[in-house]
C-alpha positions in Angstrom: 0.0 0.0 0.0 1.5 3.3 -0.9 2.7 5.9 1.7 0.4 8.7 2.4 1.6 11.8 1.1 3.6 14.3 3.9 1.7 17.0 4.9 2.6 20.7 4.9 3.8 22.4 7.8 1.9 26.2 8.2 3.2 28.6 11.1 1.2 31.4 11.5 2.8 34.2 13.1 0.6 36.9 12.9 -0.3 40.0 10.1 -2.8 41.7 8.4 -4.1 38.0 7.1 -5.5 36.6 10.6 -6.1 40.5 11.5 -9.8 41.1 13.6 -11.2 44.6 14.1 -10.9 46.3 17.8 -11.3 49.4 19.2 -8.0 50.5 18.2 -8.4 49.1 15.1 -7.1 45.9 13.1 -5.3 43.6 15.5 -3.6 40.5 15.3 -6.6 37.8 15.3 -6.5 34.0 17.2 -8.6 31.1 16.2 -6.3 31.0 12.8 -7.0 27.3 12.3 -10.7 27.4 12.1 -10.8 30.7 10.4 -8.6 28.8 7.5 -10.8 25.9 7.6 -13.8 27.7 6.8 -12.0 30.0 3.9 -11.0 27.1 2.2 -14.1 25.2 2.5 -15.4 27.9 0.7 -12.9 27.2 -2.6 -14.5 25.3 -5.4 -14.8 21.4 -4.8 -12.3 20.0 -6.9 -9.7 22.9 -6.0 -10.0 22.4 -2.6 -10.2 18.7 -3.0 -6.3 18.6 -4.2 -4.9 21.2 -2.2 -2.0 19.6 -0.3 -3.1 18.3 3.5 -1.1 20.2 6.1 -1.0 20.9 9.9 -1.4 24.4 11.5 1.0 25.8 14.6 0.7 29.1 16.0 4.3 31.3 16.8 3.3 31.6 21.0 2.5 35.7 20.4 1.4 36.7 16.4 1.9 39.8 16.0 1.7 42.9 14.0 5.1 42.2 11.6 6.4 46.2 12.3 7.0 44.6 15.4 9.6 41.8 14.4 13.2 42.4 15.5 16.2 40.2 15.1 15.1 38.1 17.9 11.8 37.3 15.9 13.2 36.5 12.8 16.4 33.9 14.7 13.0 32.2 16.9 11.0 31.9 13.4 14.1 30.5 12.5 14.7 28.0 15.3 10.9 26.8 15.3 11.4 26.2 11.5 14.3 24.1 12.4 13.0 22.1 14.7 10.2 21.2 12.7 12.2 20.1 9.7 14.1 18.1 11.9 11.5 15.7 12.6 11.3 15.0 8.6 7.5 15.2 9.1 6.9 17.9 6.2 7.2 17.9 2.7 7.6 22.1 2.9 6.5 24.9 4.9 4.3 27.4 4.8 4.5 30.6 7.0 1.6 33.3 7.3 3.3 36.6 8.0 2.4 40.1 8.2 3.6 42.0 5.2 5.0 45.0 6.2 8.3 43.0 7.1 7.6 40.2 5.2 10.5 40.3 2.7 13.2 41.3 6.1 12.0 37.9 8.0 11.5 35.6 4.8 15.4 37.0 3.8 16.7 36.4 7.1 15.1 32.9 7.4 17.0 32.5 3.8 20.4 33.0 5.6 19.8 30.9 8.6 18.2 28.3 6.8 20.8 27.9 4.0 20.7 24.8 2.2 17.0 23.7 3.5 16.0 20.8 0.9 12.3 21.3 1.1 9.9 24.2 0.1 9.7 27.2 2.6 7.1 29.4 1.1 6.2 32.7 3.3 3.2 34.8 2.5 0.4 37.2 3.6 -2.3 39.3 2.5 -2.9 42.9 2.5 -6.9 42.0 3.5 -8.0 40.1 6.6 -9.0 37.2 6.2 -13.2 37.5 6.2 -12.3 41.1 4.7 -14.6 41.3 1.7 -12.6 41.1 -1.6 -9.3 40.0 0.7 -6.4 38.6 -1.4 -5.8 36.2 1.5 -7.3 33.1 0.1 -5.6 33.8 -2.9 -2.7 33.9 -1.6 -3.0 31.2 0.7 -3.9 28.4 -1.6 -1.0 29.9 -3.8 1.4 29.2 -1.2 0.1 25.5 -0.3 0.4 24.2 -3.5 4.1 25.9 -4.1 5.0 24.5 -1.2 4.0 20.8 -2.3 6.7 21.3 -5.2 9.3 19.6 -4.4 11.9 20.8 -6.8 11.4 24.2 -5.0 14.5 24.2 -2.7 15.0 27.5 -1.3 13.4 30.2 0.7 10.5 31.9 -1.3 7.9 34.8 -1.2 4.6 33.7 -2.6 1.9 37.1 -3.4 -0.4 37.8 -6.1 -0.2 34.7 -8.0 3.9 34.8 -8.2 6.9 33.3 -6.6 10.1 35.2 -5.7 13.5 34.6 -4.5 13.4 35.6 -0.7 16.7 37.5 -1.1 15.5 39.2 -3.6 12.1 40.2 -2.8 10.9 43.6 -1.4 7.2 44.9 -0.7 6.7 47.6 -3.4 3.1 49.0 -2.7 1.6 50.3 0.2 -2.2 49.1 -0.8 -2.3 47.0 -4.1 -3.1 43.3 -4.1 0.1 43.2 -6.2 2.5 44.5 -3.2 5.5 42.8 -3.7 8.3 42.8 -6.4 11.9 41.2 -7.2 13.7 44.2 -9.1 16.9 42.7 -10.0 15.6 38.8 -10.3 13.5 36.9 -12.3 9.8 35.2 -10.8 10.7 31.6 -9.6 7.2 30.8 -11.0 3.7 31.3 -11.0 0.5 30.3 -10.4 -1.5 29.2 -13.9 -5.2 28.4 -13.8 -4.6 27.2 -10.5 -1.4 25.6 -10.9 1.9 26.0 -9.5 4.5 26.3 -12.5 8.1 26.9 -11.5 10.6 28.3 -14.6 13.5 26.2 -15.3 17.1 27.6 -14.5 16.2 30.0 -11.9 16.1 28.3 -8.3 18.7 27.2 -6.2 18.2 23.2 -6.4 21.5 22.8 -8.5 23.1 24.7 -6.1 22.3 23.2 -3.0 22.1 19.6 -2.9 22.7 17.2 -0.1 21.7 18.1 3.6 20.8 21.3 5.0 23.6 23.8 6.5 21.4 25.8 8.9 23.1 28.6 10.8 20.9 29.4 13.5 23.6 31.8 15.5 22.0 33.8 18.6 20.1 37.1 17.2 18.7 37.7 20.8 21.4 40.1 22.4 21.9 44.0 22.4 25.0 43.0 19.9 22.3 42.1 16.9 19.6 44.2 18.1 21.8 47.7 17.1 24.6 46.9 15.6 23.8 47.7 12.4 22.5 51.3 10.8 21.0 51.9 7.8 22.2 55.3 6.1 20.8 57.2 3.5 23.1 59.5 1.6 21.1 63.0 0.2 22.5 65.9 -1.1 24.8 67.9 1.3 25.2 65.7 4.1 27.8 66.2 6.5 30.6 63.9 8.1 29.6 64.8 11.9 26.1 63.3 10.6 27.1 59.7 9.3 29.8 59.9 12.4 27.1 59.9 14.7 25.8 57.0 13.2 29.2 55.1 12.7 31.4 56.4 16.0 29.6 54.1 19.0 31.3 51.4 19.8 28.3 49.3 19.5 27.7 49.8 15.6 29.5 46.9 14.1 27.6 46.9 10.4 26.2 49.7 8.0 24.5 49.8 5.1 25.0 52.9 3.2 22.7 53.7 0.1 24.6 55.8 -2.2 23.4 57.3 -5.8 23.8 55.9 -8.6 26.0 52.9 -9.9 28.1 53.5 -6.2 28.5 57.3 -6.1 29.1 59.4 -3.0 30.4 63.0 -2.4 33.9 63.9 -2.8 34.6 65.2 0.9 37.9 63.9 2.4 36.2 64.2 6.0 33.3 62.5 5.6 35.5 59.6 3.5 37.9 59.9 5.9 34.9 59.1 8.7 34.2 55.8 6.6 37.8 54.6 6.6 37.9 55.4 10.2 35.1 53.3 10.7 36.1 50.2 8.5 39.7 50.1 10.1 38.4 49.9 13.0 36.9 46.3 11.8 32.8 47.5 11.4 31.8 46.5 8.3 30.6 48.6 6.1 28.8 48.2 2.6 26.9 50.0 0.1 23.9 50.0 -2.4 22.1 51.9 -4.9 19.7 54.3 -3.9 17.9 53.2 -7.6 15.6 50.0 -7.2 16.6 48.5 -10.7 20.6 47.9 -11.5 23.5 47.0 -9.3 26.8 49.3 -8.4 30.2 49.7 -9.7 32.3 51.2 -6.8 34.8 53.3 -8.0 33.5 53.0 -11.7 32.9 56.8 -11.6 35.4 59.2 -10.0 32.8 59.9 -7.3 32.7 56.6 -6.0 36.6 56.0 -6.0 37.0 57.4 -2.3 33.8 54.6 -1.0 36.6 51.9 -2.5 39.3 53.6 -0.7 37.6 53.6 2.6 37.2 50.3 2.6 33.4 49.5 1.2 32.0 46.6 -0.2 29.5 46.7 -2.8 26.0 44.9 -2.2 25.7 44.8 -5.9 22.0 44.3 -7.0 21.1 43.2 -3.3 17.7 44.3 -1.9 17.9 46.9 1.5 16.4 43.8 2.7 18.7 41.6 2.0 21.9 43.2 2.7 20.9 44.4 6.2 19.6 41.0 7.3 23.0 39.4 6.0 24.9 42.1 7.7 22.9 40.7 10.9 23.8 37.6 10.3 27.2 37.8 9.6 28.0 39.9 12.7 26.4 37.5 15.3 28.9 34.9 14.5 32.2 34.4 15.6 34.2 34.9 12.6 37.0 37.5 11.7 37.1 40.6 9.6 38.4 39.6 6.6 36.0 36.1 6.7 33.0 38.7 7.6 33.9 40.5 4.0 34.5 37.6 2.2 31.4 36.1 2.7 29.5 39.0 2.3 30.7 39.5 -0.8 29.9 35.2 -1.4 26.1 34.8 -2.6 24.7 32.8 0.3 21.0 32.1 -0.5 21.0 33.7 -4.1 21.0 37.3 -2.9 23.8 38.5 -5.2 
């Protein structure tokens, strides 16, 4: 007699999908696992009747996602891991609020490198009993990519398409269609109800054999603020990005620069950056523009960012780089291991 098939694994965690009214307004909702029942009874028979069967846990406080921190996306992380270690599930599935959807799905990308099942992360920008909510949609999308399994990799599932979760970043503040990939192909999408993935663009080839999770501690002050996020603009000064840079407990930064990897030609301000990166933080640098990668020193303007000791983040999302800033910096490796892998696509974010 054959095998029944796994079941999905689907960890709620909180968002605008399980969301109920209050007095204050939309709050995270409880109850998620009868609230999906009865949405998906409400699917057409035969659609519902081949949807994947799966089991439901709850994170132990869902929450409104503005309020993840570093310690939300390493315990995702860890309850993710513990799961797949029981070799119940054929892939994942995690309901998530979508304001910070694409920083948690990129961060579970680093810890989880290597995973050999599908880990599909989606929301909705609806409630779930909303009328005309997206969150059906988007759920049934996400169940049946998640039965694939040639889909090895981290992925963001919205609006019918599948993206890289390195490379994904929430585009709109209201449309169905919220999130984008700017610098990376769809993974796939769904057609008449089908999941198709494209050939050639997922990470399968590239990570075979058994999963390399790095689950290192993202609880302490050390992750929590040790890396800013600094937008350059016209006329800004080198006592400004100091005051970023200067405490001792800024480790990382992420500078967004113009351009293909421009900055201003001030020797103090540069000279603030080298300051900074011989002292061992580690500093990198991205394009202000969505679409296109950066060519550090390609223009005179961005000669002096080289000099001081930047890395480029090439075509990496915001998203992405911070997170793998985070991650790189909670572990105990040196400076010039830090850089190299940072400039070493680790989950297909560069």
């Amino acid at each position: 007699m054959a095998q029944p098939p796994r079941p999905l694994l689907v960890v709620y965690t909180g968002g605008t999908l399980g969301m109920l009214p209050s007095a204050a307004g939309l709050v995270p909702g409880g109850d998620i696992g009868r609230r999906l029942d009865a949405a998906l009874a409400s699917l057409p028979p035969a659609r519902r009747a081949d949807l994947p069967p799966f089991e439901l846990v709850e994170t132990p406080q869902p929450i409104d996602s503005s309020a993840a921190t570093p310690a939300t996306w390493q315990a995702l992380a860890g309850l993710i891991a513990a799961q797949h270690g029981r070799q119940r599930y054929a892939g994942i599935v995690v309901l998530h609020g979508t304001d910070t959807l694409a920083w948690s799905a990129a961060s579970l990308a680093y810890q989880l490198q290597g995973i050999d099942i599908p880990l599909v992360v989606s929301g909705a920008m609806l409630p779930l009993e909303a009328e005309g909510s997206d969150a059906l949609s988007n759920i049934e999308a996400a169940l049946r990519f998640a039965a694939k399994p040639r889909l090895k990799e981290v992925a963001v599932c919205f609006a019918g398409k599948l993206l890289r979760a390195t490379r994904t970043r929430k585009w709109h503040t209201q449309a169905a269609d919220a999130f984008t990939s700017p610098n990376y192909p769809p993974l796939g999408e769904l057609v008449d109800h089908r999941p198709v993935l494209y050939p050639n663009r997922g990470l399968a080839e590239q990570q075979r054999g058994a999963p390399r999770f790095e689950l290192p501690d993202y609880t302490g002050k050390h992750a929590s603020n040790s890396v800013v996020r600094i937008v350059l603009w016209p006329g800004i000064a080198a006592w400004q990005v100091a005051a970023w840079l200067e405490p001792s407990a800024v480790q990382g930064a992420l500078l967004e620069v113009w351009g293909d990897g421009n900055a201003p030609d001030d020797p103090e301000l540069l000279g603030v950056l080298a300051r900074a990166s011989g002292e061992g933080k580690l500093l990198v640098a991205l394009s202000q523009c969505p679409h296109g990668g950066i060519q550090i020193g390609h223009y005179a303007a961005g000669r002096g960012l080289a000099d001081a000791g930047v890395l480029s983040a090439d075509a990496m999302t915001p998203e992405a780089a911070f997170t793998k800033l985070v991650h790189l910096l909670t572990q105990p490796l040196g400076d010039a291991e830090r850089r190299r892998l940072f400039l070493t696509p680790l989950a297909g974010e560069r």
